[in-house]
Legacy VTK file of the C-alpha trace (Angstrom):
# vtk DataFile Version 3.0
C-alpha trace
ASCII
DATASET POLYDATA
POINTS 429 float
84.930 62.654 56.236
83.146 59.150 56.730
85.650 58.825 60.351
84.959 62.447 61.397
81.008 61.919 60.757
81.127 58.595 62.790
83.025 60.121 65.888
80.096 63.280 65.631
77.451 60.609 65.659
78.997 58.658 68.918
79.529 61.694 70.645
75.852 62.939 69.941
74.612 59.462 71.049
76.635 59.666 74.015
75.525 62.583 75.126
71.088 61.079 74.266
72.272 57.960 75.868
73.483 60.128 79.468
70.307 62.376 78.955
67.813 59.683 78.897
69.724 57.434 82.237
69.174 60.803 84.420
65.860 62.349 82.917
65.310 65.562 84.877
67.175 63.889 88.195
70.643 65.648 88.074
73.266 62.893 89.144
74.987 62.638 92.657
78.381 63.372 92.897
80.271 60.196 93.690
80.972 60.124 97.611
84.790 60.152 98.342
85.814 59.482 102.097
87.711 61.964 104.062
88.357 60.358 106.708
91.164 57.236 107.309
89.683 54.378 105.335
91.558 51.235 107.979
89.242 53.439 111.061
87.923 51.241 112.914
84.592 51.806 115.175
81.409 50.889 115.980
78.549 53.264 115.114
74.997 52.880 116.935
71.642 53.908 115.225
68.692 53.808 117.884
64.574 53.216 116.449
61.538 52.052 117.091
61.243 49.890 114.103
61.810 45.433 114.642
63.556 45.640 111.945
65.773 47.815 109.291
66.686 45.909 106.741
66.390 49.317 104.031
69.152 50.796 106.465
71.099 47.900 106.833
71.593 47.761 103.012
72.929 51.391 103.609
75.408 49.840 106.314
76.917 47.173 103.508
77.073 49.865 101.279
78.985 52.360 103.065
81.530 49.519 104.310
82.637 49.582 100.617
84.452 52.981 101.759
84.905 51.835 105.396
85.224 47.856 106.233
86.293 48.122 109.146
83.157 50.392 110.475
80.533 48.544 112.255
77.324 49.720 111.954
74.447 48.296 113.901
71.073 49.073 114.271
69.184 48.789 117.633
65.700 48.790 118.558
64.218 50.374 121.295
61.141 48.914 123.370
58.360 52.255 123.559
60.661 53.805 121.775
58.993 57.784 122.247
59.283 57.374 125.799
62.618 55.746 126.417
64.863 57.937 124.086
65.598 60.550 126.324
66.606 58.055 129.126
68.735 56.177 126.355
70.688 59.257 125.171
71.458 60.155 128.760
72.614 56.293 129.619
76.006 55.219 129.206
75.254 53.266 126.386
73.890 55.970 124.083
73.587 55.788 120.246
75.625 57.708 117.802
72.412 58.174 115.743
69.259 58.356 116.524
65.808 58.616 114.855
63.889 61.682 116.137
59.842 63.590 115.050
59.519 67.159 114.122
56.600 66.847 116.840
58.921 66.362 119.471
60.349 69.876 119.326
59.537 72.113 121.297
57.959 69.843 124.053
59.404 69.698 127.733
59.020 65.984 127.745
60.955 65.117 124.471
63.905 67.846 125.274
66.879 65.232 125.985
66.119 64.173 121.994
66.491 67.757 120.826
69.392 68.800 123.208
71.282 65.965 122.376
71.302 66.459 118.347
74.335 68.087 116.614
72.992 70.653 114.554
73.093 69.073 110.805
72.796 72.772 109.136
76.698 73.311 109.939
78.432 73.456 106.289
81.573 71.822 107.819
79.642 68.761 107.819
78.940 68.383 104.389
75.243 66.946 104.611
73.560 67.923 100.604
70.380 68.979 102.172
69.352 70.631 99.156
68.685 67.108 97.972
65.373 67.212 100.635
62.696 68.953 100.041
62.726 72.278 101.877
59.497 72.516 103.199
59.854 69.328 105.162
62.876 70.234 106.966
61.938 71.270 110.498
62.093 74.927 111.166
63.818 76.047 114.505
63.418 78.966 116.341
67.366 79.250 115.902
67.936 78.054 112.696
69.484 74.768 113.949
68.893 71.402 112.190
68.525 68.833 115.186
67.233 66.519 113.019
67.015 65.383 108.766
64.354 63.463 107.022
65.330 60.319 105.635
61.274 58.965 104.836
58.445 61.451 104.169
54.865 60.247 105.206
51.786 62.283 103.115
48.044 60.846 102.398
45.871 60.343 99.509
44.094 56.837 98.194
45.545 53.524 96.550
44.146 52.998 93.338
43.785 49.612 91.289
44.889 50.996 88.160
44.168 47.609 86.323
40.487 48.124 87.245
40.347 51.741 86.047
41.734 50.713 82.416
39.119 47.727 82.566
36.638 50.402 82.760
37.941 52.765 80.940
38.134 55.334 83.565
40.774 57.852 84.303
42.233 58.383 87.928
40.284 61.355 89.341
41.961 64.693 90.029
39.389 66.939 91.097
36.448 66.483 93.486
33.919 66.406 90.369
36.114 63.809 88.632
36.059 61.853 91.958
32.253 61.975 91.821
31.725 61.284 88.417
34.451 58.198 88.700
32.449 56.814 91.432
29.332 56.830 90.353
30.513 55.443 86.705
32.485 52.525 88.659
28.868 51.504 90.987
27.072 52.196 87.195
29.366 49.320 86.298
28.526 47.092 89.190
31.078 48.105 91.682
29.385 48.167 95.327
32.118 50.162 96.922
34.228 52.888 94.573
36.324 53.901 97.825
36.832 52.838 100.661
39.110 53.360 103.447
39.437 52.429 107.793
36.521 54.665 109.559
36.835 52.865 113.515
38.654 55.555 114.497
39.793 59.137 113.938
43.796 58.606 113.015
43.933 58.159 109.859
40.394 57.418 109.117
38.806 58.150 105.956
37.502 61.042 107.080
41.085 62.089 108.203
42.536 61.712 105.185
40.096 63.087 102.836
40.257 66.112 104.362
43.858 66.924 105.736
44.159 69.005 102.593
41.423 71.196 103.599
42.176 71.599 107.019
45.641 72.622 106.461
44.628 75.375 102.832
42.103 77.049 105.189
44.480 77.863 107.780
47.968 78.131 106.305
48.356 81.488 105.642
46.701 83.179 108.806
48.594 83.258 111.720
46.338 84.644 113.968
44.499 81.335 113.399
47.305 78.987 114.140
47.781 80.897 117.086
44.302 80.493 118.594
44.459 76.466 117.378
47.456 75.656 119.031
46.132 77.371 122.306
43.304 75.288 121.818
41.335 78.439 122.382
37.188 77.488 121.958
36.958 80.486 119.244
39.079 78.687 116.911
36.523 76.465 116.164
35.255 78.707 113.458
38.655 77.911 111.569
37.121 74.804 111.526
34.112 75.208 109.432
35.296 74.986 105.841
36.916 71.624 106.739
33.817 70.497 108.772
31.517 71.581 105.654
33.406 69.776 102.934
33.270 66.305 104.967
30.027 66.778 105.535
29.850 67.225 101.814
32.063 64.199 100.895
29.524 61.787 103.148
26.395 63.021 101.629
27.707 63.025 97.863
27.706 58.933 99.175
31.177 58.172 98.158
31.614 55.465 100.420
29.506 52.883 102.073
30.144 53.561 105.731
28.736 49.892 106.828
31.254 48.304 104.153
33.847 50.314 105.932
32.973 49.682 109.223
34.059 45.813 108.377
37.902 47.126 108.136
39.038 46.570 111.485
42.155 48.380 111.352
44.017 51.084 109.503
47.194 48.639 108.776
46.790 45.306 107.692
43.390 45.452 107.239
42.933 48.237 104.716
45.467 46.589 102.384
44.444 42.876 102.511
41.040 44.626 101.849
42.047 46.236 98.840
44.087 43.841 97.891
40.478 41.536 97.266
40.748 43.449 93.551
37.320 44.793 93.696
37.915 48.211 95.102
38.967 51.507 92.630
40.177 53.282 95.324
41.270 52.760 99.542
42.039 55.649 101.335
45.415 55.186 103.350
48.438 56.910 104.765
52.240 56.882 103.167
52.750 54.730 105.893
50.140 51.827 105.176
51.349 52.067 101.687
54.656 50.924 102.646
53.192 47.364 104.082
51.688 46.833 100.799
55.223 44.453 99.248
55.277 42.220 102.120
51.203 41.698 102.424
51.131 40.791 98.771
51.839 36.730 99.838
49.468 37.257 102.157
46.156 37.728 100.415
45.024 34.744 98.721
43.119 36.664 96.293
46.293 38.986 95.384
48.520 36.082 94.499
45.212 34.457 92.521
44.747 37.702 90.424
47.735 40.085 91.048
47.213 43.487 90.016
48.839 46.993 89.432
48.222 49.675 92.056
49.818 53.329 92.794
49.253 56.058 95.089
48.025 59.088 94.607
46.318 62.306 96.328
42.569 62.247 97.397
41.620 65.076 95.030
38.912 67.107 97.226
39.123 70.580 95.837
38.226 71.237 91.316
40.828 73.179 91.459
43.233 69.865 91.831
44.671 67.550 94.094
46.834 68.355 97.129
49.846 67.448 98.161
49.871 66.945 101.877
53.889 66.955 102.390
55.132 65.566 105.789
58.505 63.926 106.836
58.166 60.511 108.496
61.118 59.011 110.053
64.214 61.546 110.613
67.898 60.838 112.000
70.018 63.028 114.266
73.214 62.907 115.810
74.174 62.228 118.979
76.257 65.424 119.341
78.357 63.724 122.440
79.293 60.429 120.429
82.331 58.745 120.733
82.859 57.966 116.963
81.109 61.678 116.298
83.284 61.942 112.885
82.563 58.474 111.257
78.665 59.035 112.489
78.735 62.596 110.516
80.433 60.368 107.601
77.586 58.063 107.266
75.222 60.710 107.473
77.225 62.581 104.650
76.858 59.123 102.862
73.234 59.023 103.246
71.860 62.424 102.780
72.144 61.916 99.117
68.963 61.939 96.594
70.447 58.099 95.348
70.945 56.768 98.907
67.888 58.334 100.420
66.138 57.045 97.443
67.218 53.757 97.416
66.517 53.297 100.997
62.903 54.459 100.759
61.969 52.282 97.701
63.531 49.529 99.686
61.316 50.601 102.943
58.216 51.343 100.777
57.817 54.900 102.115
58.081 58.341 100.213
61.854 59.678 99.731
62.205 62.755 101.219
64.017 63.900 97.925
62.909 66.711 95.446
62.477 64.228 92.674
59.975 61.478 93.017
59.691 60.072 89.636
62.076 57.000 90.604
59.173 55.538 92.224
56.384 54.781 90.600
53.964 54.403 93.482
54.580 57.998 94.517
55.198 59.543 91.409
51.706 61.183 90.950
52.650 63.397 93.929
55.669 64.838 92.334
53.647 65.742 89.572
51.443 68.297 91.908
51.594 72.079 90.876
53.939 73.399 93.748
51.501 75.851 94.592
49.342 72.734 96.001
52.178 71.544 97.605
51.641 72.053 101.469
53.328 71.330 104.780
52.249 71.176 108.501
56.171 72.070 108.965
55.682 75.480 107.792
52.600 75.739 108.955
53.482 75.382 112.216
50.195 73.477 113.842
50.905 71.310 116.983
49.848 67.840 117.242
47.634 68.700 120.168
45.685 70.954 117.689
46.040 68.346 114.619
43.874 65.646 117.368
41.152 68.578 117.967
40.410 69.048 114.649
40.812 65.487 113.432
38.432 64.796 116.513
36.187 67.523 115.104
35.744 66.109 111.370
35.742 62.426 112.885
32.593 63.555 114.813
30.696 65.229 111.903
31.746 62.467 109.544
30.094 59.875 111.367
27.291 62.027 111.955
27.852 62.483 115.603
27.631 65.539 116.076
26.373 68.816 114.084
28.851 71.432 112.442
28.372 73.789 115.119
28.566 71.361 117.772
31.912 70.310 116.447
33.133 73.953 116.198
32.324 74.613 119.226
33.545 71.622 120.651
37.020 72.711 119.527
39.808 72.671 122.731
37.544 70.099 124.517
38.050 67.120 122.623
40.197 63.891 124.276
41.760 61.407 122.580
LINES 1 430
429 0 1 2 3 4 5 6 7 8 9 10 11 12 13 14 15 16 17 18 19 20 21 22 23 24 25 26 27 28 29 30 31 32 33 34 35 36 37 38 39 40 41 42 43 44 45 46 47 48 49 50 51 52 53 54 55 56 57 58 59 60 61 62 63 64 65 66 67 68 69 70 71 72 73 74 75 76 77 78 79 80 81 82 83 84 85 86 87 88 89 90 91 92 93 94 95 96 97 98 99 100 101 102 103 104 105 106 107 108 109 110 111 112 113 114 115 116 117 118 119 120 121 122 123 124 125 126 127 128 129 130 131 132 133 134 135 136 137 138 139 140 141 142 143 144 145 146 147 148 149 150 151 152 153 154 155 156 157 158 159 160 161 162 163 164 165 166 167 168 169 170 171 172 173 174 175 176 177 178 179 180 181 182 183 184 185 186 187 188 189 190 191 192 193 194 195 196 197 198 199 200 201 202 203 204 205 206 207 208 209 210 211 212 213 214 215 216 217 218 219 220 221 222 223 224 225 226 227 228 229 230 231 232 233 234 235 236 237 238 239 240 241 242 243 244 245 246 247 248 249 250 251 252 253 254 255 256 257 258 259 260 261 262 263 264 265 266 267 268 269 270 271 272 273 274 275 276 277 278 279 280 281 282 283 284 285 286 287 288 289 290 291 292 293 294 295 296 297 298 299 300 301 302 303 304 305 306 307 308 309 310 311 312 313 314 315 316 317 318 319 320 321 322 323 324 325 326 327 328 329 330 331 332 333 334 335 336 337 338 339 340 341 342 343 344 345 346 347 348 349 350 351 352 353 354 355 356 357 358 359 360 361 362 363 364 365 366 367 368 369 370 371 372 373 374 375 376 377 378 379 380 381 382 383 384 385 386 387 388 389 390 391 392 393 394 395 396 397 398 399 400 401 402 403 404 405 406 407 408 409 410 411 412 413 414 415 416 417 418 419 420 421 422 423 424 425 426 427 428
């Protein structure tokens, strides 16, 4: 009885002990080859980035399956502009990074026409390890491209300061009032901050991307009319225009104070990094500079601190989840080596690889589960129905400058409301 109780007890624990390594992530099936193992090639990825060093870590772990694969990573000088003359050069990569933004525009077309289409089954990809709503929505159901980093917005928040004070993160736009006047209560000259030179990714972006893209999402006569740039749709524009108006005169942030961040990079985080401010306004991808800028602030390595990032909650009835893909791969569908480059992507479209990569980067994973990450894990914990995408949207990034153009100018009180409305179509950057 005493043996039969013992091997109950081990099996129960077994089964605690593989419930609590997963939590609610389900566990990748173990990647097997299927191709020759002794192949030998050379397999190309193209960027913009200096370096890669998350992606290289995915190149030494793949040539556990395949030594004899070599897998380099090249950069490309003005990368946007040179891609389409690189994949139609004799020297052309097997895999290439590519931006939803670039569909659909005559200028970008050699980076769309040259991508194998990544929905076909026979490849093998698990895309239902992305998040849906980020992958980019054809007009023929192709995949040309897969996100391997997603890119949103919201605020980095010195969480050691907030439990100093006793203060909880805000999630509504009353709590994010109430938290900043409590934190200048306590002596604090500037709550929040954030980069306000410019109108990508300025404060006044950021704050209200959320807004922009709620008011609009659901009407398509008014993405229409924005992406025509047509003059009328300026009145789409109002909500957004009113609530930023809103956020400037509630006095949130000290304009001046911001006006001393020169850029929206380095800048905002060896700013925050000083300790003194709750809460910096910034983009997924200023967030991922924050590892290596840590020996670089004097005051950081004197009194290091704890810091996350989460949404900029401008709405009571919660934050929003602004849900973008950053950096995507596709396949070069006329490569050499086109069946070891569709093996590494089979490799790395994984919710462990893609994961590992992005915590290595110090971007968002593009996966459905974000709790492996800490810094980002307050954005998987968004209601879904505040989850939103520009993907599925479907705004242009020629209407995305006229309206960020539009708030930039009533934020800094350049012009009126109306005159911004109206202004709509006529903006430049």
């Amino acid at each position: 009885m005493k043996k039969i109780i013992c091997m109950f007890l081990s099996a129960l624990m077994a089964l605690q002990l593989a419930g609590c390594g997963s939590g609610n992530k389900p566990a990748d099936k173990a990647f097997k080859p299927a191709l020759d193992t002794n192949t030998k090639c050379q397999i190309n990825v193209a960027g913009g980035y200096d370096n890669f060093e998350a992606l290289e870590a995915e190149f030494d772990r793949f040539n556990k399956f395949y030594p004899n694969v070599e897998l380099k990573y090249t950069k490309i000088d003005d990368y946007n502009n040179m891609i389409g003359t690189v994949l139609n050069g004799k020297d052309a990569p097997d895999i290439y990074v590519n931006y939803s933004w670039m569909y659909g525009r005559e200028k970008y077309k050699s980076s769309i026409d040259h991508a194998e289409n990544l929905a076909d089954k026979s490849l093998g990809l698990d895309l239902n390890c992305i998040r849906s709503n980020i992958l980019l929505k054809t007009d023929d159901g192709s995949l040309p491209m897969v996100p391997v980093f997603s890119n949103t917005y919201g605020m980095l928040v010195n969480e050691d300061l907030f439990k100093k004070e006793g203060l909880k993160v805000p999630t509504t736009y009353k709590e994010l009032i109430n938290v900043c006047n409590a934190f200048r209560e306590k002596g604090y000259k500037n709550p929040m901050m954030g980069f306000s030179k410019e109108e990508t990714t300025s404060l006044y972006t950021l704050a209200i991307y959320p807004t922009l893209f709620e008011s609009v999402a659901k009407d398509k006569e008014a993405i229409k009319k924005l992406n025509s740039l047509d003059p009328s749709a300026g009145v789409y524009l109002r909500p957004s225009l009113e609530k930023i108006k809103q956020f400037m005169n509630d006095g949130l942030v000290d304009v001046k104070n911001c006006d001393e961040i020169k850029n929206n990079y380095d800048a905002v985080i060896l700013r925050f990094f000083e300790g003194d401010v709750p809460m910096m306004t910034a983009s997924g991808d200023t967030v991922s500079g924050t590892e290596k800028r840590k020996s670089r602030s004097e005051a950081f390595i004197a009194s290091p601190f704890n810091f996350s990032f989460v949404p900029i909650p401008m709405s009571d009835e919660g934050a929003t989840f602004v849900d973008m893909p950053n950096l995507q791969f596709s396949v070069n569908k006329d490569s050499g080596n086109l069946k070891m480059a569709n093996e590494f992507m089979r490799f790395l479209i994984t919710s462990a690889e893609l994961s590992n990569m992005a915590q290595k980067k110090g971007l968002m994973s593009p996966t459905k589960d974000l709790s492996f990450n800490s810094m980002y894990a307050a954005f998987g914990k968004v209601k879904t129905s505040r989850i939103i995408s520009p993907e599925e949207i479907g705004l242009s990034d020629d209407a995305l400058l006229q309206m960020r153009q539009a708030v930039y100018k009533v934020g800094t009180g350049a012009m009126t409301i109306d005159e911004a409305a109206s202004g709509y179509g006529s903006f430049s950057k």
